[in-house]
C-alpha positions, 0 to 999 in steps of 0.5 A, spaced: 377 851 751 385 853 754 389 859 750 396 859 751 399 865 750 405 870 752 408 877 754 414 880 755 418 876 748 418 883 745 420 888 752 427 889 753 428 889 760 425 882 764 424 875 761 418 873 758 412 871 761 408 864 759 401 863 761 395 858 758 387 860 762 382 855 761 376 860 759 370 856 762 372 857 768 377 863 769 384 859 772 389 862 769 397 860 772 403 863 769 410 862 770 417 866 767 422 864 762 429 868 766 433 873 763 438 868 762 436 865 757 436 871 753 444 871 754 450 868 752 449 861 749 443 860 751 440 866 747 444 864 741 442 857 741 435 858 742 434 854 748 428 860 750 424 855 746 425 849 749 424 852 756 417 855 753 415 848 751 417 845 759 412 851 760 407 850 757 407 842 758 407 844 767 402 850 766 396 844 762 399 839 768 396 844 773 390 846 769 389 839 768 387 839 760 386 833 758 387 831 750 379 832 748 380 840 749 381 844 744 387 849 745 389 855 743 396 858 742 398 863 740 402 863 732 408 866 734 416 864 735 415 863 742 412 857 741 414 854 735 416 848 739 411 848 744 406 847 737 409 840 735 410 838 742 403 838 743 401 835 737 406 830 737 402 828 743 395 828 740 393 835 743 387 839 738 390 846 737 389 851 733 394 856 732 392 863 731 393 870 735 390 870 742 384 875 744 381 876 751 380 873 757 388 871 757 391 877 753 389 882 757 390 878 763 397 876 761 399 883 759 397 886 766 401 879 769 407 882 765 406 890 767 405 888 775 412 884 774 416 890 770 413 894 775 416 890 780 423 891 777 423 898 777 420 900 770 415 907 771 408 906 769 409 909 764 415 905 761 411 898 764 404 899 760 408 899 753 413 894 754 409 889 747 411 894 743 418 893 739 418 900 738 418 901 746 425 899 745 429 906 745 425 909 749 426 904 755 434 904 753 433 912 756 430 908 762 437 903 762 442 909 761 439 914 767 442 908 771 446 905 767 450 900 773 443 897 776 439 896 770 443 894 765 443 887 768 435 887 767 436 887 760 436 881 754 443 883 753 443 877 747 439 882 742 443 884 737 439 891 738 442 891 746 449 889 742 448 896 737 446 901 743 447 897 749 455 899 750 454 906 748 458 912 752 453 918 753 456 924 754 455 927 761 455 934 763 451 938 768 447 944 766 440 949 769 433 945 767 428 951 764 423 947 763 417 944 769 414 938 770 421 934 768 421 926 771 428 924 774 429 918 770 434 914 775 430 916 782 423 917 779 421 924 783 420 931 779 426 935 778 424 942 780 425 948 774 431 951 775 434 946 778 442 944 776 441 938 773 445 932 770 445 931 763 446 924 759 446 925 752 448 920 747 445 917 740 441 911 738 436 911 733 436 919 734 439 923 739 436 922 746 438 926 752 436 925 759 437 930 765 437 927 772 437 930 779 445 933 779 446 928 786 443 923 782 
């Protein structure tokens, strides 16, 4: 049997990330949809989608899946015309949520490739949560002119909170074990601080090293 599913559709920061696994033998093949399919025109027009269908069709060529193996696809968007694709071809599907082995795999694929982009452990492990979303804009704003680039700029939530103004100042930090946001190292208690403060969903305030 092969699953198809996805990763990353819901991150804010990286594309998104298609995966298919025959499960009777363990091979798994993966490959991006780029960030720019989630901007401009492309985004407005959906072509992410046909780029998933292109996908989907190269991943089942390298696993060699021929019309007699049942398939199962996960049931959301991304897959919409994956799923008449395939059976237009006169592939067995069943659409349906995707469970282990390929979801815990997929899902590690995608936090290996957040990691790379620079996204802290912390931040990667919860990118297919929609509520992740603010969270990992604070992530954006602390170094706003490099990582703003790595976001899916077409979602009507990045053109509500993606173009905000944060208020800077500078001020003494009283607490410990703060995280720099921007450099990823400690911020020793008592230490001068940059402070970014601006509202979203609430008021987020963000301290970095006073160099950074």
């Amino acid at each position: 049997m092969i699953q198809i599913d996805d990763a990353g559709s819901g991150s804010l920061v990286g594309g998104t990330c298609i995966g298919a696994i025959r499960i009777e033998t363990g091979e798994f093949y993966y490959s991006f949809i780029p960030l720019k399919y989630y901007r401009d025109h492309l985004f407005r027009s959906k072509q992410y989608l046909d780029k998933t269908n292109q996908i989907v069709f190269n991943l089942l060529d390298k696993l060699q899946v021929n019309q007699s193996e049942t398939i199962q696809i996960c049931q959301g968007y991304m897959f919409d015309k994956a799923r008449d694709s395939l059976k237009e071809r006169g592939y067995s599907i069943i659409s349906t949520s995707i469970g282990n082995p390929l979801q815990d795999i997929i899902e590690t694929t995608f936090q290996n490739y957040a990691l790379n982009l620079g996204v802290p452990i912390q931040y990667a492990k919860y990118t297919k949560y929609p509520f992740h979303f603010h969270r990992i804009l604070r992530w954006v704003y602390a170094d706003y002119q490099n990582r703003a680039r790595l976001c899916k700029t077409g979602w009507k939530s990045w053109k509500k909170y993606g173009y905000l103004n944060p208020n800077i100042y500078y001020d003494t930090l009283d607490t410990d074990n703060y995280i720099c946001l921007k450099c990823g190292k400690i911020i020793t208690q008592g230490s001068k601080v940059k402070v970014l403060q601006y509202f979203s969903n609430c008021r987020n305030i963000i301290y970095l090293h006073h160099s950074c």
